[in-house]
N, C-alpha and C positions, 0 to 999 in steps of 0.2 A: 741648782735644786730642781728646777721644771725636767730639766734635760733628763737629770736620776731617774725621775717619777715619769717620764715620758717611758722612759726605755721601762722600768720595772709594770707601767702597767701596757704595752707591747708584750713583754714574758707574760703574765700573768694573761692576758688574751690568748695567746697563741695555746698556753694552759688550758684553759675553759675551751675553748673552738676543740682542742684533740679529744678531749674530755666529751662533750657534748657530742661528737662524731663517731668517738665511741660506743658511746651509750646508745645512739641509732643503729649504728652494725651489729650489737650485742641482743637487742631487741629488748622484749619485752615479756616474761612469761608469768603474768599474775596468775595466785593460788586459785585454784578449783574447789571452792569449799563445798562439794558435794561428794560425800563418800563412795567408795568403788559401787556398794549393795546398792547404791540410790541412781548411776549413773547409768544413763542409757544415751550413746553416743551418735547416734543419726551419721552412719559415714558417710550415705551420700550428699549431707549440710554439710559436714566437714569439710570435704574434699572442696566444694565448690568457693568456701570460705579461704583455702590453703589455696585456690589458685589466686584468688584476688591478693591472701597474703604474700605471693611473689610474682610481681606484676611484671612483664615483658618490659624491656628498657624505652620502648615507643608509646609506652601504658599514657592514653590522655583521658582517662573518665573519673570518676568518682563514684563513691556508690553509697545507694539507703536501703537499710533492712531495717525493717517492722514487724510488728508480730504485736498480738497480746501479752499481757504481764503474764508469765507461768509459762509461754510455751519453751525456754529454756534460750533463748537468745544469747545472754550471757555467756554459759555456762558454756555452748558451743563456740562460741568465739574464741575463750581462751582456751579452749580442746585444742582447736587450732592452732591459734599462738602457740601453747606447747610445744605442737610438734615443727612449726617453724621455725618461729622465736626471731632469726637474724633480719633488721631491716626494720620491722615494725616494731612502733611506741603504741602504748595502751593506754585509753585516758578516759577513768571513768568519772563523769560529775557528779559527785556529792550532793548530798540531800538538800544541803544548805549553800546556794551555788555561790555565795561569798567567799567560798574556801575554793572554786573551779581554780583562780589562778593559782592558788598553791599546787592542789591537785596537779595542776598541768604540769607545773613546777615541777616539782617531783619525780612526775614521768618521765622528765627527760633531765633531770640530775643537773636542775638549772638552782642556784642561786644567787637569788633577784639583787642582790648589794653589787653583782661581778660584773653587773650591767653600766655599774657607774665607774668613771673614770676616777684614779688615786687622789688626780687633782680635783674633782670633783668633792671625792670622798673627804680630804683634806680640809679643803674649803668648809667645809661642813661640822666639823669636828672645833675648828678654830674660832668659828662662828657661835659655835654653840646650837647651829641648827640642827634637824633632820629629818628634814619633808624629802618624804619617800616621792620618788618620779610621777609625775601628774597621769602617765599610762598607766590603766588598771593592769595588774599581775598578770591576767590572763592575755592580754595584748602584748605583753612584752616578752611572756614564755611564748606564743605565736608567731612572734619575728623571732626568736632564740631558735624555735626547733626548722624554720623554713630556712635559715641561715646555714645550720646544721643538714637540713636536707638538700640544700644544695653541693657544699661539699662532699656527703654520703655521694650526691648522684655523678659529681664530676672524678669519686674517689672507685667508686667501684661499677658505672654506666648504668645504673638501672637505678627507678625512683623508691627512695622509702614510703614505707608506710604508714598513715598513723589513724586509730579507731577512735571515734569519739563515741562512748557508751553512754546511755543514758540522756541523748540529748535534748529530749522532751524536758527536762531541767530548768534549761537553760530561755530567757526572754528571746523575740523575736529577731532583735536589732542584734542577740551576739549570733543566734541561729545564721541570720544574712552574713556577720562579716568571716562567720569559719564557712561558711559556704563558697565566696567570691575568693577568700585565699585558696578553697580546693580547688574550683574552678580553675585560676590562674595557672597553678600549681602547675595541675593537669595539663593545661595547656602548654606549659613550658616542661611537661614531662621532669617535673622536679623530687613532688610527693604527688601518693594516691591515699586522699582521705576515705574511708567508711564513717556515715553514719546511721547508729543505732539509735530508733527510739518505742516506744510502745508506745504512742498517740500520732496518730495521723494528722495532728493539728500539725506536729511539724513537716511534713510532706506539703501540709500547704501554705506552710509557710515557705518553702523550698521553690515549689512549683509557681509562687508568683512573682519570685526575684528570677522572671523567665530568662534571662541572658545567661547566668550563672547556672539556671536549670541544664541547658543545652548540653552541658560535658557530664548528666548527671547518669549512671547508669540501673536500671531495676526501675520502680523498688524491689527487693526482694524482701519476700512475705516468706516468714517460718511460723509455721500453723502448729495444732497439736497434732499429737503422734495419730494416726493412722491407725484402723482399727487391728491391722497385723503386727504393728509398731509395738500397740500395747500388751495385746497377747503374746509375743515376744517376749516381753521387758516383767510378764508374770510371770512366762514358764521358764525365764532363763534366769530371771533374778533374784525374784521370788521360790521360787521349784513348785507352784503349784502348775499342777494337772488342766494341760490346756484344755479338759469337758469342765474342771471345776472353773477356770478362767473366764468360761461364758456361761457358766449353768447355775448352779445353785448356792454356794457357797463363797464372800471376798473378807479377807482379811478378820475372821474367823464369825464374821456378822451374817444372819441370813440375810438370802436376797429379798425377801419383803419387807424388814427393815429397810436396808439401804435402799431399797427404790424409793421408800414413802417420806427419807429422810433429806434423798434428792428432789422430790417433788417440792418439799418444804423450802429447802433453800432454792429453787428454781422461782416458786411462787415469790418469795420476798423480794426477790430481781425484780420480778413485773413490777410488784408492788412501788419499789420506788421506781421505776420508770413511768411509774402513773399511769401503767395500760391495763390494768382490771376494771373489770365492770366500776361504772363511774366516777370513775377519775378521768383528768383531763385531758390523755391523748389515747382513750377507749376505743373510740370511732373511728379515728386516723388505723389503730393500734389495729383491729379488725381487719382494714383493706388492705396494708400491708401482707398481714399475717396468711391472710387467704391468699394474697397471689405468690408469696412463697411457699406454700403448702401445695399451690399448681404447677410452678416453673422452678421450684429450688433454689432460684434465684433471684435478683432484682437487680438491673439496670440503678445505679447511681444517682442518674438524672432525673429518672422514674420516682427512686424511694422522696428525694426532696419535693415533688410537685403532690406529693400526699398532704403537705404543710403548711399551713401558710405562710412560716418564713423560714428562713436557712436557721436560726440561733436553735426553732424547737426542734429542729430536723437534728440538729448536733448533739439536743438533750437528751433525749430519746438515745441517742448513737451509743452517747459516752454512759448508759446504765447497764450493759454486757446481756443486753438482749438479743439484740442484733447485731451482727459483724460487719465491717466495712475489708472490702480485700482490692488494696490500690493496685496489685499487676491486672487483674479483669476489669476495675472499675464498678464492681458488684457488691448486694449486699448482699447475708445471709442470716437465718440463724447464728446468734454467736456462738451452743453448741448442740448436741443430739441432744441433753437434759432439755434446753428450751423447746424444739420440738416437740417432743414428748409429753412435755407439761399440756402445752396446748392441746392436744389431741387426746388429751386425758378430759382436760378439761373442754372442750369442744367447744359446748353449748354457751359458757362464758362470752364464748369469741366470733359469734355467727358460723365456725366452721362446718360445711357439710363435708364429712368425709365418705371418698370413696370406697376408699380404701381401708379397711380397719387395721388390719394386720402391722404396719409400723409400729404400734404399740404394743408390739409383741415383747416377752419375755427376752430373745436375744437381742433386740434395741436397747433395751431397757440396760441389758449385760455392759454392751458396747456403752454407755452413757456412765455406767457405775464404774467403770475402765477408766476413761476420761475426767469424770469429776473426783471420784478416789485417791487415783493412782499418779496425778498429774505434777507433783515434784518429782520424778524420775528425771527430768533436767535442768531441775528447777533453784536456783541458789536462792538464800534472802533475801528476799526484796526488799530496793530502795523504793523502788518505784511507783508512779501515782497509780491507787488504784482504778479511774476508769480503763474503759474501752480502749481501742479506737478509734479518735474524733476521724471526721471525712477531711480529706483535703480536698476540699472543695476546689473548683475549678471556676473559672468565670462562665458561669452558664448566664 
C-alpha cells in the first residue's frame, strides 16, 4: 500500500513541478482596467521596466519602485508585463493581507493541499484530522515558486521573474523575509524579484536589513507626468486645443473655478498636516517651506533636524504636502498645487517673495493638469492613502 501511494504521489509531483514551470515560462499578464481614452503609456517607464522584465542570465540584483498613490505604477507595470508576459509572475497583495498567501497562490497556479504528501493526506483523513501545515500559505507558495524558479532557470539559462505589487501591505517581518529570498535569489542568479510600494516606510524597511540591501538595485521613483506629458495626454486624448490645454478653459469648467477649487483642496492638505497658522507644526512648517521656495529643494537630513524627533518628521511626510524622492535623497513639494497655494497665501507662512510671477496664470494651468487630469494612468486604488513615508536612514 505505502509503495502504491509512494509511486502515485512521485506522479502527482512530477505533475505539479511541470505545471508550476509552466505557469513561470507562460508568464503573467493581468488585466489593465484602465480604458484605451484614459491611458497614457510613458514608453520611456515601460521600456525600462521590460528590460528588468527580461533580465540577462548573470542578472544578480533586485529592485524597488516607489512612487506616490496616482502616479500610475500599476498600470505601467502590467503595460509591461503585456507586452512580455514569458518568465515573469505578478503578485499583487490584497487589501486584507490574510488573503497574500492565496493571492500568491494563485499567481503561480499553486494548490496548497499538493504540498502534502498522499500519505500524509491519508493519515489525516483516517484520523479524522485536518490541520492545514503550521507554514503560513504565503511561506509555502514562496518555497513553491523559488523551487519552480529554479528549474525555469536550469530549463531555459536565464532567471525568472517575479513583482510583488503593493508591498507597503504587507508587516515588516514578511517585508525582510521576501527581501533576503530576493537577495539569495539574486545571488544564486535563480529569480529577479521587483518590489512595488507607494510608502517609503518600506525602503526603510528594506535599507535596514543592510546585507540583503546590498543586491538591491534603484530605487526607482515614477513621479507624475511631466508638464509635456500632460499637455500630450490632453491634446491627443482628450482632442482639446493645446492653447485651450493651458489657457482658459479644462474639461468644460472655467479656469477660476478650477483654480479656486484646487486651492480648496490644497488648503485641507495643510490643514491636516497641522501647518496653518496655529497649529502644531506652523513654525517648523514656515522654515521648511521658505527654504524650498529658495533651493527647490531640501536635503533629507536637513528636512528632519527642523524636528524634534524622527515620528513628527514622518507625520508631516505622510499628509501629501511634502514629497520625499529616495534616488536624490530630497524633499519637495509634493505638487505645483501645494506651491501655489503657498504663494497665494504668502503672509500665512512668513514668505517673502521675490518673485511674484510663479503664481501666474500658466502655473496655475500646469497644477489644474496635474490635480485634474491625474488618472490618465491611474487604475483603482487599493492602496493606503498617505504619502510617502522617509526611509530613514541611520543618521
Amino acid at each position: 500500500m505505502s509503495g502504491i501511494l509512494g509511486y502515485l504521489a512521485c506522479c502527482r509531483g512530477r505533475n505539479n513541478d511541470s505545471r508550476l514551470i509552466k505557469n513561470v515560462k507562460e508568464g503573467t499578464r493581468p488585466e489593465i482596467n484602465v480604458s484605451a481614452d484614459e491611458l497614457f503609456p510613458r514608453p520611456i517607464i515601460v521600456s525600462h521596466l521590460k528590460a528588468i522584465f527580461q533580465p540577462a542570465k548573470n542578472q544578480s540584483r533586485y529592485y524597488t519602485v516607489c512612487g506616490e498613490p496616482g502616479t500610475g505604477k500599476t498600470t505601467l507595470i502590467k503595460l509591461a508585463l503585456k507586452e512580455v508576459g514569458r518568465g515573469v509572475v505578478y503578485v499583487d497583495v490584497p487589501p486584507f493581507v490574510n488573503d497574500f498567501g492565496e493571492t500568491f497562490g494563485e499567481a503561480i497556479n499553486f494548490a496548497f493541499e499538493e504540498d502534502v504528501s498522499l500519505n500524509n493526506q491519508l493519515r489525516r483523513k483516517l484520523s479524522g484530522t485536518n490541520n492545514e501545515s503550521d507554514e503560513p500559505k504565503w511561506v509555502r507558495a514562496l518555497i513553491t515558486f523559488q523551487l519552480a524558479a529554479k528549474a525555469y532557470n536550469v530549463k531555459y539559462d536565464i532567471p525568472a521573474v517575479i513583482v510583488y505589487d503593493n508591498v507597503d501591505r504587507l508587516d515588516p517581518k514578511t517585508i525582510r523575509i521576501l527581501q533576503n529570498s530576493a537577495k539569495d535569489n539574486a545571488d544564486s542568479q535563480t529569480y529577479i524579484a521587483l518590489f512595488v510600494s507607494s510608502e517609503g516606510s518600506v525602503l526603510k524597511i528594506m535599507e535596514g536589513n543592510s546585507s540583503s540591501y546590498s543586491r538591491a538595485f534603484g530605487p526607482i521613483e515614477i513621479g507624475d507626468l511631466t508638464k509635456e506629458e500632460s499637455i500630450e495626454y490632453l491634446v491627443s486624448k482628450h482632442k482639446i486645443k493645446e492653447e485651450a490645454a493651458t489657457n482658459e478653459f479644462l474639461a468644460g469648467q472655467s479656469f477660476k473655478v478650477i483654480k479656486q477649487a484646487i486651492l480648496n483642496i490644497t488648503e485641507k492638505k495643510l490643514l491636516r498636516a497641522q501647518i496653518c497658522p496655529k497649529q502644531k507644526y506652523h513654525k517648523v512648517a514656515c522654515r521648511i517651506i521658505n527654504s524650498l521656495l529658495t533651493n527647490k529643494e531640501l536635503k533629507y537630513i536637513k528636512y528632519l533636524q527642523f524636528f524634534d524627533n524622527d515620528e513628527e518628521a514622518d507625520e508631516v511626510l505622510e499628509k501629501n504636502v511634502f514629497a520625499y524622492h529616495p534616488g536624490k535623497n530630497i524633499i519637495t513639494f509634493q505638487s505645483q498645487s501645494v506651491e501655489l497655494y503657498i504663494k497665494t497665501e504668502a503672509d500665512d507662512f512668513g514668505v517673502k517673495l521675490i518673485d511674484t510671477t510663479p503664481a501666474d496664470e500658466d502655473n496655475y494651468a500646469y497644477a489644474i493638469i496635474q490635480e485634474e487630469y491625474l488618472p490618465i494612468t491611474k487604475e483603482p486604488s487599493h492602496q493606503h492613502s498617505s504619502n510617502l513615508k522617509s526611509p530613514r536612514e541611520n543618521y
